[in-house]
Biopython code that builds the backbone (N, CA, C, O; Angstrom):
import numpy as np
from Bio.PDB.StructureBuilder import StructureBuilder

atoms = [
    (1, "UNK", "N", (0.828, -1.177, 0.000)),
    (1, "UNK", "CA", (0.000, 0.000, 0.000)),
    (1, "UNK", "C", (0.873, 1.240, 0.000)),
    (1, "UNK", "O", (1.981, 1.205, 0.534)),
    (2, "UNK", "N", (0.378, 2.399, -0.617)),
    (2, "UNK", "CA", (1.064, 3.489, -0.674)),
    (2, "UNK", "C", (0.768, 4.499, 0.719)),
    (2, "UNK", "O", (-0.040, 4.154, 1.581)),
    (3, "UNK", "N", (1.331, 5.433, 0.775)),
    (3, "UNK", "CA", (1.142, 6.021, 1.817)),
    (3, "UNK", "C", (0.429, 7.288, 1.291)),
    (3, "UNK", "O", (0.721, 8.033, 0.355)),
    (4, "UNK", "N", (-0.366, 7.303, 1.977)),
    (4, "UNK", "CA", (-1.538, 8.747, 2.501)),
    (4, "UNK", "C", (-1.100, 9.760, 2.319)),
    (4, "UNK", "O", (0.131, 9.752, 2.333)),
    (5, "UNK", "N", (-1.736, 11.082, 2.069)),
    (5, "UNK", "CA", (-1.313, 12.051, 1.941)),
    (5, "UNK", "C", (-1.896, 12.725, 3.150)),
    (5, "UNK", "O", (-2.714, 12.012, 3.732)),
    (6, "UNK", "N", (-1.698, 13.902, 3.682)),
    (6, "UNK", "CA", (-1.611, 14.804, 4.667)),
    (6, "UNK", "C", (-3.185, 15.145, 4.685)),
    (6, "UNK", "O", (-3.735, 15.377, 5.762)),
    (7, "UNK", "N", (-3.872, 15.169, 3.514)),
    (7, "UNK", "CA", (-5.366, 15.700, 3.354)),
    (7, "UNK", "C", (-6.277, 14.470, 3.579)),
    (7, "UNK", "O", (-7.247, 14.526, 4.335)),
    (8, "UNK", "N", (-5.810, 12.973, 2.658)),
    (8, "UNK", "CA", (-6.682, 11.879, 3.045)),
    (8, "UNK", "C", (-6.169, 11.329, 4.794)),
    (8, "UNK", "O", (-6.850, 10.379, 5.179)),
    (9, "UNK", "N", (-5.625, 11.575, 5.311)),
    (9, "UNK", "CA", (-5.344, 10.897, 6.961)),
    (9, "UNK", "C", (-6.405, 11.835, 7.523)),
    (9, "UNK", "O", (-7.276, 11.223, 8.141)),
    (10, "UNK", "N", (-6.577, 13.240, 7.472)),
    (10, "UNK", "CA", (-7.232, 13.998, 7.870)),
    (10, "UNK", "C", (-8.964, 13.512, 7.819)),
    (10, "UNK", "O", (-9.825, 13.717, 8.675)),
    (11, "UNK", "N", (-9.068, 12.922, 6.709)),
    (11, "UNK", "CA", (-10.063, 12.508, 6.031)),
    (11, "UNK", "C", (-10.265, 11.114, 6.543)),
    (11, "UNK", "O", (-11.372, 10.577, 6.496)),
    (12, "UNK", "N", (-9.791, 10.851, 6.762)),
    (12, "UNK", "CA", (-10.277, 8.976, 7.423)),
    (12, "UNK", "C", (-10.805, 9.056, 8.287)),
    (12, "UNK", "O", (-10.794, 10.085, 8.963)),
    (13, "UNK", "N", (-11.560, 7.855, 8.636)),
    (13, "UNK", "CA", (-12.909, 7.344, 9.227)),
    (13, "UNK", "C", (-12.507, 7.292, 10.735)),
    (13, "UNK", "O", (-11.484, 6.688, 11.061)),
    (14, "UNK", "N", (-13.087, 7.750, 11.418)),
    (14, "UNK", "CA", (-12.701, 7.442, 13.421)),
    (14, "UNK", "C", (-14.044, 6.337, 13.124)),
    (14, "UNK", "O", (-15.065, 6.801, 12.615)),
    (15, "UNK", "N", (-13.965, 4.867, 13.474)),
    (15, "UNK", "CA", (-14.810, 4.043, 13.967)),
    (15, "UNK", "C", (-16.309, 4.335, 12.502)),
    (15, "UNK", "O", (-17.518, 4.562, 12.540)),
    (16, "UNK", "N", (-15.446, 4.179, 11.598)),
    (16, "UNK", "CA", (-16.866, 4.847, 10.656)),
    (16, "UNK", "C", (-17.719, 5.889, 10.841)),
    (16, "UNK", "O", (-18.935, 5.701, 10.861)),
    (17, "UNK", "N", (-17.102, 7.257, 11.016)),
    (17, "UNK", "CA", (-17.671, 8.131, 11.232)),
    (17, "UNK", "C", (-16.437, 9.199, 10.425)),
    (17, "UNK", "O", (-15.253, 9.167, 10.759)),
    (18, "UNK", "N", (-16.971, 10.104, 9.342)),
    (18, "UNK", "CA", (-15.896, 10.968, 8.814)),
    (18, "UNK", "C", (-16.019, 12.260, 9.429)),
    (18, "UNK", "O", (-16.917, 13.102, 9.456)),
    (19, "UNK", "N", (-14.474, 12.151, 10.079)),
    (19, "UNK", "CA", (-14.233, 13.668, 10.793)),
    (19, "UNK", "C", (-14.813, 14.501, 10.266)),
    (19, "UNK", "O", (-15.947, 14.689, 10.704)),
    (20, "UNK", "N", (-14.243, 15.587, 8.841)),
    (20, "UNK", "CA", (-14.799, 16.376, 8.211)),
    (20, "UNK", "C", (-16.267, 16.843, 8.254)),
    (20, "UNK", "O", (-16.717, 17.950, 8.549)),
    (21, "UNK", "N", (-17.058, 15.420, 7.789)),
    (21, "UNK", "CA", (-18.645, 15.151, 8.146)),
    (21, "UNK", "C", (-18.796, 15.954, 9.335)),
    (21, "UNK", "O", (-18.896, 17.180, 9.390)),
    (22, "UNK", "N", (-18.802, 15.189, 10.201)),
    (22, "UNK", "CA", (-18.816, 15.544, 11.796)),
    (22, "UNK", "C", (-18.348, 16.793, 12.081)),
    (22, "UNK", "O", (-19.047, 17.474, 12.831)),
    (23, "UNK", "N", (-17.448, 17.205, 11.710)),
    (23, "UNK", "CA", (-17.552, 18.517, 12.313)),
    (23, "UNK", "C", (-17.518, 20.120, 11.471)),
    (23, "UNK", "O", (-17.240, 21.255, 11.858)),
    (24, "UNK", "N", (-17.926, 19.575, 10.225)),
    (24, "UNK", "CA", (-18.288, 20.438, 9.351)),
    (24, "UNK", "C", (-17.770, 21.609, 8.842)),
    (24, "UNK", "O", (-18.394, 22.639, 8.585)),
    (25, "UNK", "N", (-16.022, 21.284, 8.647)),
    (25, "UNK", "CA", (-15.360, 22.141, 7.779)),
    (25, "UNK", "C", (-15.765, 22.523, 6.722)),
    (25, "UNK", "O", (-15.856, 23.747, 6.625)),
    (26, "UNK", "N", (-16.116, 21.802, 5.671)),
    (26, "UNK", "CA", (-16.539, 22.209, 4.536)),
    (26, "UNK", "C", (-17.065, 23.363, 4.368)),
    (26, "UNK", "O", (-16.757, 24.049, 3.393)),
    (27, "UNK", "N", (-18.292, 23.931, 5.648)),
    (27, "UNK", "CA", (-18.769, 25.048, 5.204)),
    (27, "UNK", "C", (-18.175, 26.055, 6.575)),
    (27, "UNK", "O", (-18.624, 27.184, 6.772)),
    (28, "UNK", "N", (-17.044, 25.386, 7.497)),
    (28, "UNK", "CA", (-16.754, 26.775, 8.495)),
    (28, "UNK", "C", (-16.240, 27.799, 7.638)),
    (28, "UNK", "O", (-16.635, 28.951, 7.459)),
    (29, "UNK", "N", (-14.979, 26.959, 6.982)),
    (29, "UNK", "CA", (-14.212, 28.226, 5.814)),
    (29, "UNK", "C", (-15.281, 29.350, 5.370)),
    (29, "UNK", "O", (-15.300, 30.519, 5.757)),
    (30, "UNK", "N", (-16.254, 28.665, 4.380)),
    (30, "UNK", "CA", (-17.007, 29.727, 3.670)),
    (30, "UNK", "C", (-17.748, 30.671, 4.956)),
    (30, "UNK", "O", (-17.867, 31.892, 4.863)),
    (31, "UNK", "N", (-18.164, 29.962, 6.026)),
    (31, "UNK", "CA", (-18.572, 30.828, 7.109)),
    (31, "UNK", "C", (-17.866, 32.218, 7.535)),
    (31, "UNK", "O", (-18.225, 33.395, 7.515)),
    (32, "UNK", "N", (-16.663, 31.518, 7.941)),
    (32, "UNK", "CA", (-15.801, 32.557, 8.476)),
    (32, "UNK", "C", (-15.262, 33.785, 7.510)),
    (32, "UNK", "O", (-15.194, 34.958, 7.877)),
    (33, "UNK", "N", (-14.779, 33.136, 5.796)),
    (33, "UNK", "CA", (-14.635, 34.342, 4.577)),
    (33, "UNK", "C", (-15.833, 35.352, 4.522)),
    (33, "UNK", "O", (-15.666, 36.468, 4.031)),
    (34, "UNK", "N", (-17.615, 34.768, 5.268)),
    (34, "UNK", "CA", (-18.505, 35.277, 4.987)),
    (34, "UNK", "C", (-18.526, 36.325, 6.245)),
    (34, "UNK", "O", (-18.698, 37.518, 5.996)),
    (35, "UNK", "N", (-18.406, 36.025, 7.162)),
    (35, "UNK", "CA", (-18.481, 37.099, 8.914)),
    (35, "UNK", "C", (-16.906, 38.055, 8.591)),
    (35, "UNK", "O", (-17.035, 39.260, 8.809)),
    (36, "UNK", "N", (-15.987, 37.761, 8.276)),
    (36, "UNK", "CA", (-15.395, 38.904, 7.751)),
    (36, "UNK", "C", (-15.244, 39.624, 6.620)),
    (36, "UNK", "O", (-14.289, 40.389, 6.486)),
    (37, "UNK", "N", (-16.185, 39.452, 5.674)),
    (37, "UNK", "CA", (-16.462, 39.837, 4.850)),
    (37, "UNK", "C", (-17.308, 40.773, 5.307)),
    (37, "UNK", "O", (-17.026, 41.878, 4.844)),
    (38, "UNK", "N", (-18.370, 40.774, 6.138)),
    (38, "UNK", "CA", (-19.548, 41.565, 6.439)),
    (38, "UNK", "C", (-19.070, 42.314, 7.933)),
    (38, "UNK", "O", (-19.958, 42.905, 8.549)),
    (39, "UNK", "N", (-17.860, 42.294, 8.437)),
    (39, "UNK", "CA", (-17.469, 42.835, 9.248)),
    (39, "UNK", "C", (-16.581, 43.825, 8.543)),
    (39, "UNK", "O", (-16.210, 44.835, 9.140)),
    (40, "UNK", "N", (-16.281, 43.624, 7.507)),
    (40, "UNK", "CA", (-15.658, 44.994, 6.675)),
    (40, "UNK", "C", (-16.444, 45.625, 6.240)),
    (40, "UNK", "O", (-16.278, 46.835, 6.088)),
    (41, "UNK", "N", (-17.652, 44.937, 5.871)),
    (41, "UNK", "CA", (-18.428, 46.024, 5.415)),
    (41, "UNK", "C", (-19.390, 47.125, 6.479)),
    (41, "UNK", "O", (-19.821, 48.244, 6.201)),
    (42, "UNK", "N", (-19.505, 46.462, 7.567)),
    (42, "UNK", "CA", (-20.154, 46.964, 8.150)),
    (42, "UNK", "C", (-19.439, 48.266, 9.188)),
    (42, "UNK", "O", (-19.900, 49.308, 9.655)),
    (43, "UNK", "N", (-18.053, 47.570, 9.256)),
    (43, "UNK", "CA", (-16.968, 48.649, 10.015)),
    (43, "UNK", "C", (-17.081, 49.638, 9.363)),
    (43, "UNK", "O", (-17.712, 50.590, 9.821)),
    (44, "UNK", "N", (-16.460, 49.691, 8.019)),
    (44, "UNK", "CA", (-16.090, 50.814, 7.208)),
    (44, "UNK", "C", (-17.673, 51.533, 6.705)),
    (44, "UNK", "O", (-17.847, 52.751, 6.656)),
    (45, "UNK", "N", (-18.222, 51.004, 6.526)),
    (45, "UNK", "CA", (-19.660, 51.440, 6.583)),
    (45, "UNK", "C", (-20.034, 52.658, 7.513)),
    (45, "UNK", "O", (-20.089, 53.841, 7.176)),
    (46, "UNK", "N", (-20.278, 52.120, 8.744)),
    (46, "UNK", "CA", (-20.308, 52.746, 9.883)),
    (46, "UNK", "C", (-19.529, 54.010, 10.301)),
    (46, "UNK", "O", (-19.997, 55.032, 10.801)),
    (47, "UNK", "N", (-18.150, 53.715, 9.972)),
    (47, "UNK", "CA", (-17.209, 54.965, 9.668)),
    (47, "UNK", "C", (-17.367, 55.851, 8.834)),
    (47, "UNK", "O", (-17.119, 57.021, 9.126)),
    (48, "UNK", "N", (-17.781, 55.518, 7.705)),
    (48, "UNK", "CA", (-18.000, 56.310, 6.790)),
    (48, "UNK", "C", (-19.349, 57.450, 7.314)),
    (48, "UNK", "O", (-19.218, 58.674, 7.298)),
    (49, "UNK", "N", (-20.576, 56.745, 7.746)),
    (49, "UNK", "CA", (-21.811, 57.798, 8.201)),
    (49, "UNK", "C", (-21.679, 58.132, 9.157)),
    (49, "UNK", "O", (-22.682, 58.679, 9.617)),
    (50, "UNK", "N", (-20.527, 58.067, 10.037)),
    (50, "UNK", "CA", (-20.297, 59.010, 11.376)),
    (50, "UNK", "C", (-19.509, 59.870, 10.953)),
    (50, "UNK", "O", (-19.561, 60.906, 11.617)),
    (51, "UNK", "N", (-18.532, 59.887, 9.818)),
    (51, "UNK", "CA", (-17.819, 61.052, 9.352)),
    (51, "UNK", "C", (-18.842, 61.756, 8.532)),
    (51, "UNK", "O", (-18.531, 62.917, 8.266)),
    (52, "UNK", "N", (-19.854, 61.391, 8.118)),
    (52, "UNK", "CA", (-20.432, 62.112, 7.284)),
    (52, "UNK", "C", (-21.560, 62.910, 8.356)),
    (52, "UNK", "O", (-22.155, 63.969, 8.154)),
    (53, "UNK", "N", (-21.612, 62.150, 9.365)),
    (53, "UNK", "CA", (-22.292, 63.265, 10.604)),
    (53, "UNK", "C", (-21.834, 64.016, 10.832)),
    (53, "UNK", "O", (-22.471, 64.954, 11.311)),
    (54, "UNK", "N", (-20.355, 64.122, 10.640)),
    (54, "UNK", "CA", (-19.160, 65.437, 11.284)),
    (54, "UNK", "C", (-18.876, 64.759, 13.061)),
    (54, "UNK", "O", (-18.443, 65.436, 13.993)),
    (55, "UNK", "N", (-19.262, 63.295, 13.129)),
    (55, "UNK", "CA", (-19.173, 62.799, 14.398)),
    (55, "UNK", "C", (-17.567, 62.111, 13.935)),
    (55, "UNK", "O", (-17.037, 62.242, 12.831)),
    (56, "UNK", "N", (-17.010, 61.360, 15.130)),
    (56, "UNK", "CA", (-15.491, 61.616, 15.167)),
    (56, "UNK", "C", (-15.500, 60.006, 16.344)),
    (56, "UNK", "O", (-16.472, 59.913, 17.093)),
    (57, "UNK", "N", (-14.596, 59.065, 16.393)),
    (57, "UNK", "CA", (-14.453, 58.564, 17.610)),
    (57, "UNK", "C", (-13.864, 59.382, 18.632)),
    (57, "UNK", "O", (-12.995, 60.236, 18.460)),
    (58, "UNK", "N", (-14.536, 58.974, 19.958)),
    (58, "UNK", "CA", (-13.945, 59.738, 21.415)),
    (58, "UNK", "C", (-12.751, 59.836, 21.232)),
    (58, "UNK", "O", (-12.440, 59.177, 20.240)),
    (59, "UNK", "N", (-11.579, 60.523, 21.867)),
    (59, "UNK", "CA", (-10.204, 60.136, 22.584)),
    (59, "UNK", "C", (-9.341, 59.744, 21.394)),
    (59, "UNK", "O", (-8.271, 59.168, 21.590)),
    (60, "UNK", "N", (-9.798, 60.055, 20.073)),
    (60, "UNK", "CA", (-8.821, 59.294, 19.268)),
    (60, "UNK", "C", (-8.251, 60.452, 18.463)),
    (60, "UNK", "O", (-8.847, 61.529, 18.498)),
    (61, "UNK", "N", (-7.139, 60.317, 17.737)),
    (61, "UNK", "CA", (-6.346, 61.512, 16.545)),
    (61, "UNK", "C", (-6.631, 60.696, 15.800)),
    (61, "UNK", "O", (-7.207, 59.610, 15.866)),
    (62, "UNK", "N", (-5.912, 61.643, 14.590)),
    (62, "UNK", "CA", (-5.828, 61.299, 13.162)),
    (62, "UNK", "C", (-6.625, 61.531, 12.721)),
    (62, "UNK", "O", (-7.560, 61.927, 13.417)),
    (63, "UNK", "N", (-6.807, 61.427, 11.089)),
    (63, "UNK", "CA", (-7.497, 62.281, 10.024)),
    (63, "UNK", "C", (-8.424, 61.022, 9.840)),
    (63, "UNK", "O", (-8.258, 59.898, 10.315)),
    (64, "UNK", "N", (-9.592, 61.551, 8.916)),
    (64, "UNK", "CA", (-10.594, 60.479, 8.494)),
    (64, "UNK", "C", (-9.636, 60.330, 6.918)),
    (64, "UNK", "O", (-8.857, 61.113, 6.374)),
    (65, "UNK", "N", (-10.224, 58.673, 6.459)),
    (65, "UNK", "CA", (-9.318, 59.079, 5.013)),
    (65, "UNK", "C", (-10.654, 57.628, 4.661)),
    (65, "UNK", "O", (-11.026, 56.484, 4.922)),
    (66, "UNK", "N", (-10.882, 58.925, 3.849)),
    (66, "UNK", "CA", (-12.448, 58.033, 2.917)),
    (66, "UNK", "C", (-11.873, 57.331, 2.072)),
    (66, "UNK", "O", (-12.463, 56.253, 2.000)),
    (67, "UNK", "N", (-10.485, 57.411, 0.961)),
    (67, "UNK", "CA", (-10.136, 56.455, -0.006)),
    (67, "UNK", "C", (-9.983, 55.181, 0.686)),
    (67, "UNK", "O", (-10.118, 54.115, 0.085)),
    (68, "UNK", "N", (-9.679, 55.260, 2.046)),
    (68, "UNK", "CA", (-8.819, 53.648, 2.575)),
    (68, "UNK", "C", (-10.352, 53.128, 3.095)),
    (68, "UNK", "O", (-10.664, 52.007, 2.694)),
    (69, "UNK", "N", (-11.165, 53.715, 3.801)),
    (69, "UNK", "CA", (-12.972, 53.552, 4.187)),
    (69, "UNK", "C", (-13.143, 52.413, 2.552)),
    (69, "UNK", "O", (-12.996, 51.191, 2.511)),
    (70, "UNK", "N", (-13.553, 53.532, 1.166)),
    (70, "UNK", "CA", (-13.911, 53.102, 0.500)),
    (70, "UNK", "C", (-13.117, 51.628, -0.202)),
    (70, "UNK", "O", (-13.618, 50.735, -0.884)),
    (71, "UNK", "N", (-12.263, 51.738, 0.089)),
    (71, "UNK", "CA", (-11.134, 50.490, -0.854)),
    (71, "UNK", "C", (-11.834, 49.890, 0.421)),
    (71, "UNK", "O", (-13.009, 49.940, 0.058)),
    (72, "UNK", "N", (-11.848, 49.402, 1.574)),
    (72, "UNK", "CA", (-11.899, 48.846, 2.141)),
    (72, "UNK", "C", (-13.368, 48.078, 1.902)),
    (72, "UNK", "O", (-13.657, 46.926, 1.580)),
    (73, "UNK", "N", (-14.123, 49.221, 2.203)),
    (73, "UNK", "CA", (-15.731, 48.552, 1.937)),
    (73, "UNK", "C", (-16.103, 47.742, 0.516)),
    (73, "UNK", "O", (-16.856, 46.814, 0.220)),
    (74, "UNK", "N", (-15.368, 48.413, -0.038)),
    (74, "UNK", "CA", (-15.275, 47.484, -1.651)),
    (74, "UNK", "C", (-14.427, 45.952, -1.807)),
    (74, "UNK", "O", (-14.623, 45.012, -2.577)),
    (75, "UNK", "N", (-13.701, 46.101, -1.029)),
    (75, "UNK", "CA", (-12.853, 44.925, -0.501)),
    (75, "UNK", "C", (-13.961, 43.715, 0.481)),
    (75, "UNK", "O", (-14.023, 42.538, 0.125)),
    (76, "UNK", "N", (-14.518, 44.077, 1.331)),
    (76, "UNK", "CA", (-15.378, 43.623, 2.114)),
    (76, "UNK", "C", (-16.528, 43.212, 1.287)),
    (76, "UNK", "O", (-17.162, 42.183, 1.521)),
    (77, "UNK", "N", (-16.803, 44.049, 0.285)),
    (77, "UNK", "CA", (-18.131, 43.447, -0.604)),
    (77, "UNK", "C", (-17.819, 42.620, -1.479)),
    (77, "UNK", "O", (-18.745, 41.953, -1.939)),
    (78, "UNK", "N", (-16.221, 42.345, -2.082)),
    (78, "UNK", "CA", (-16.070, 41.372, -2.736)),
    (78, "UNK", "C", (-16.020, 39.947, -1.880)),
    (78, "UNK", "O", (-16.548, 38.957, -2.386)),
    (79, "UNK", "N", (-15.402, 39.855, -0.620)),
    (79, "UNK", "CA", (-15.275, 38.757, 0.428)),
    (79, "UNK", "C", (-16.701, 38.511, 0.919)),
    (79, "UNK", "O", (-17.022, 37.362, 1.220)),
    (80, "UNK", "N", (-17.435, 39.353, 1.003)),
    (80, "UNK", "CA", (-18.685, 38.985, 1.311)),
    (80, "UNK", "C", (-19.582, 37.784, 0.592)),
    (80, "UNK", "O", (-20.152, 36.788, 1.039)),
    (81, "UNK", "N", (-19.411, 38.446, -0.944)),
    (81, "UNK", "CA", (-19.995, 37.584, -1.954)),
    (81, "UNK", "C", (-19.241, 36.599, -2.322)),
    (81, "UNK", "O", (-19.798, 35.749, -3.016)),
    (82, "UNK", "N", (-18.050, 36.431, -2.053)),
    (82, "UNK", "CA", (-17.276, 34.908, -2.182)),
    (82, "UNK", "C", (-17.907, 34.354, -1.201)),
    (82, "UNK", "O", (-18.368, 33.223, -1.355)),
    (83, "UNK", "N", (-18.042, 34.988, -0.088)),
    (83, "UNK", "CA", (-18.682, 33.676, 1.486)),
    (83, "UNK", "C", (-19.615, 32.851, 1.207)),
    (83, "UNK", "O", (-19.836, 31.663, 1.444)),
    (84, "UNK", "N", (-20.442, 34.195, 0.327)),
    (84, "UNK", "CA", (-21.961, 33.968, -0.054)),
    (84, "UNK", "C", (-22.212, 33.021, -0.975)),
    (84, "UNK", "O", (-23.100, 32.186, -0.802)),
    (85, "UNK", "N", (-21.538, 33.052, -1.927)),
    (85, "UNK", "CA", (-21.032, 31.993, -3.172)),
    (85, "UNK", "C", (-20.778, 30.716, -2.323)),
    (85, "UNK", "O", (-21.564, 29.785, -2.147)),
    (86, "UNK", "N", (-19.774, 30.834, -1.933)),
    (86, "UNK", "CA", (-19.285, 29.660, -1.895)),
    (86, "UNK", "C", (-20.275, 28.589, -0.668)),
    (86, "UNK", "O", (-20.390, 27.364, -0.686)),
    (87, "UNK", "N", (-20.797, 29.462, 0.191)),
    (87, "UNK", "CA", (-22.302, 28.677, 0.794)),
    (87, "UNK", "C", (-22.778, 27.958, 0.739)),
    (87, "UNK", "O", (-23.029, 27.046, 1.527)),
    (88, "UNK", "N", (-23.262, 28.355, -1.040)),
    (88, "UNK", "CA", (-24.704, 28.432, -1.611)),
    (88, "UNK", "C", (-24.050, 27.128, -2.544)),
    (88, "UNK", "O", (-24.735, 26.144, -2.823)),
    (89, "UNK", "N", (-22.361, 27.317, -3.052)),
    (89, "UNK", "CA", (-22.510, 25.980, -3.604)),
    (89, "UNK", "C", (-22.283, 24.560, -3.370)),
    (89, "UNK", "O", (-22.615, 23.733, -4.220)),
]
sb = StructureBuilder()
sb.init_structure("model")
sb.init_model(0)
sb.init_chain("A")
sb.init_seg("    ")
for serial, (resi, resn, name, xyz) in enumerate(atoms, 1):
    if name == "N":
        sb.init_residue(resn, " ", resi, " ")
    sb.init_atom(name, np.array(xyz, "f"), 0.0, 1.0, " ", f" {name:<3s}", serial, name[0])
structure = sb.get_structure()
């Protein structure tokens, strides 16, 4: 017999029961690409309509900088819809 690779050992049966199965990697990945995906969007989001209130965080410096907000939220909406994608397939 040949020897296993690093992905099928992972993959073998405890007592006929498949790990993977059981504890449901398959869809944590897409889970987790999907909650930070929507945590960028919702951060930079949020930042964005408190600067546009002329509101500011407490206690903090520095400048607002809407290009890095916007790259960001656009960044977040592409990871979002990969999460979402990849879910669904």
């Amino acid at each position: 017999m040949g020897r296993r690779s690093g992905y099928e050992q992972a993959r073998s049966s405890v007592l006929g029961v498949d790990v993977v199965d059981v504890l449901g990697l398959d869809s944590l990945l897409a889970q987790l690409i999907l909650a930070v995906g929507l945590a960028m969007v919702l951060g930079n989001g949020y930042a964005i309509y408190k600067h546009r209130k002329g509101e500011g965080p407490k206690g903090a410096q520095g400048e607002f900088r809407p290009s890095r907000a916007y790259w960001l939220l656009a960044v977040g909406a592409v990871i979002t819809v990969w999460g979402g994608a990849s879910l669904l397939v």
